[in-house]
Each structure stands twice: as C-alpha cells, then as structure tokens.
C-alpha positions as CSV (number, residue, x, y, z in Angstrom):
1,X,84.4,108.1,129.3
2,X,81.8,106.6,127.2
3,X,81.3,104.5,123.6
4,X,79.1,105.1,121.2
5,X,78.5,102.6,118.6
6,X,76.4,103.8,115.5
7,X,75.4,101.0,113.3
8,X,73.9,102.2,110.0
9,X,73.2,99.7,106.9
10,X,73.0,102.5,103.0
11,X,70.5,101.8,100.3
12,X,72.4,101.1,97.4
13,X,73.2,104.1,94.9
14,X,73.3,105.9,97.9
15,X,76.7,106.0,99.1
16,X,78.0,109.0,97.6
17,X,75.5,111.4,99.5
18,X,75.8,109.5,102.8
19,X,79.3,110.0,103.2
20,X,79.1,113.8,102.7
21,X,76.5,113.8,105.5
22,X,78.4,111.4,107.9
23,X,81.7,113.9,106.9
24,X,79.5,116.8,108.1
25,X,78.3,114.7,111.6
26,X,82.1,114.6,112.3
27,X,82.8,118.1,111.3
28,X,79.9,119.4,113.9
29,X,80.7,117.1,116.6
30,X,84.6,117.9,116.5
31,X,84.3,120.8,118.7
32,X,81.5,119.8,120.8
33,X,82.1,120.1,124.5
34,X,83.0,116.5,125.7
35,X,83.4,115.0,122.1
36,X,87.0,113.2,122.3
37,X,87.3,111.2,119.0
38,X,85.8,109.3,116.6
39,X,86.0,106.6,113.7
40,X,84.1,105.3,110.9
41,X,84.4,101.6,110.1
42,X,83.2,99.6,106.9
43,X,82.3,95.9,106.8
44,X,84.7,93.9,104.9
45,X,82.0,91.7,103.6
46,X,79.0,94.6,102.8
47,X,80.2,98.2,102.1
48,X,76.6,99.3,102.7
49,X,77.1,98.3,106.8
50,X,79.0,100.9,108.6
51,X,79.5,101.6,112.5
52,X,80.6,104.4,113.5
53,X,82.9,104.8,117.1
54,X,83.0,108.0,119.0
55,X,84.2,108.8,122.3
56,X,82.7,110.8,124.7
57,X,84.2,112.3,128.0
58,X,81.0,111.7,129.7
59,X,77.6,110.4,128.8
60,X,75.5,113.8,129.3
61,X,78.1,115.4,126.9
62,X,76.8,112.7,124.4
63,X,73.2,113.5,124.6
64,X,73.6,116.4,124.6
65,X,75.1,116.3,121.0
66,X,72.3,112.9,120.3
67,X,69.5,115.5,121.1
68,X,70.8,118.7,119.6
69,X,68.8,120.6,116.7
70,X,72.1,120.5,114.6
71,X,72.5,117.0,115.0
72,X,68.8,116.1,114.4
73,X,68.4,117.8,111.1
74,X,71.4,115.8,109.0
75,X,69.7,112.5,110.8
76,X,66.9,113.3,109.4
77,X,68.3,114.0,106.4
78,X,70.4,110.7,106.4
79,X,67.4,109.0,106.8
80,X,66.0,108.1,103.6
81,X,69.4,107.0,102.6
82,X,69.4,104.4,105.0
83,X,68.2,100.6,104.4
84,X,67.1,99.8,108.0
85,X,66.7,102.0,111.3
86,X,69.5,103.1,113.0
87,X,71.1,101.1,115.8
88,X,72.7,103.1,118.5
89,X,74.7,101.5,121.6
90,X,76.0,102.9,124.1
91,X,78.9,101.8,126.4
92,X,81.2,101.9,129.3
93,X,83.9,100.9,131.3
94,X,83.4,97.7,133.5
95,X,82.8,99.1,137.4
96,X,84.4,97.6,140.4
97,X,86.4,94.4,137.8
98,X,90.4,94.7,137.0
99,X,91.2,93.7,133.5
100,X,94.5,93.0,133.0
C-alpha cells in the first residue's frame, strides 16, 4: 500500500471552481482499480494550501490513474487555478524496521 500526498496552493477568487474539480478527481478515482481511499485537508492558517491523501493498494495502480487521459484533462484544467506547481509525494511503508 502506497501514499500519495498532493500539495496544491489556489489563486485567490478561485476556490469555488477548484473544489468542483477536485470533487470530480474523487468521483473518477473512486472506482479505479487499486484506489482505496482518500482525503482532502485544508491548512488552518491559509485556506488557499490544500493536500490531498489518497491510498493506493499498490504503486502501478497509482500511475496508472497519475498518467491516465481522464485524470490528465481536469489537471490540466485545475491548472490555471493554481498559485504555484503542483507538489506530488509519494510514499510507503518502512521495509525491514518494526514500529511499535
């Protein structure tokens, strides 16, 4: 299982038409094989900064959906709503260390 961390900062006057799009990125990756769950944070101090958290059962199901035509075109289209580049991080369990 993987972690994906989607950092994304809105221009201002902007907000209103980025959450429809990042509404319709969760609606479209819902049923995509290996999706698991997701969340959408805001930061306390900026509501412009948002992160988005998704789960994925394995990393190829992930790119899979990161380089998919469907998920390309509402990028593209978030795009000029967005005050810097995207950040995207991906991560995964520790291997071969117990955390207790």
């Amino acid at each position: 299982m993987i972690k994906v961390l989607i950092d994304r900062k809105i221009k201002e006057g902007r907000e209103t038409a980025y959450w429809e799009m990042i509404s319709e990125l969760r609606v479209k990756a819902i049923p995509r094989r290996g999706y698991f769950s997701g969340q959408t944070w805001v930061d306390t101090n900026d509501p412009t900064h948002t992160v988005v958290i998704s789960t994925w059962l394995t990393h190829e199901a992930w790119e899979t959906w990161l380089n998919s035509p469907e998920r390309r075109a509402i990028e593209d289209a978030l795009e000029p709503m967005l005050a810097e580049p995207v950040s995207i991080l991906v991560f995964r369990p520790p291997e071969g260390i117990k955390v207790r």
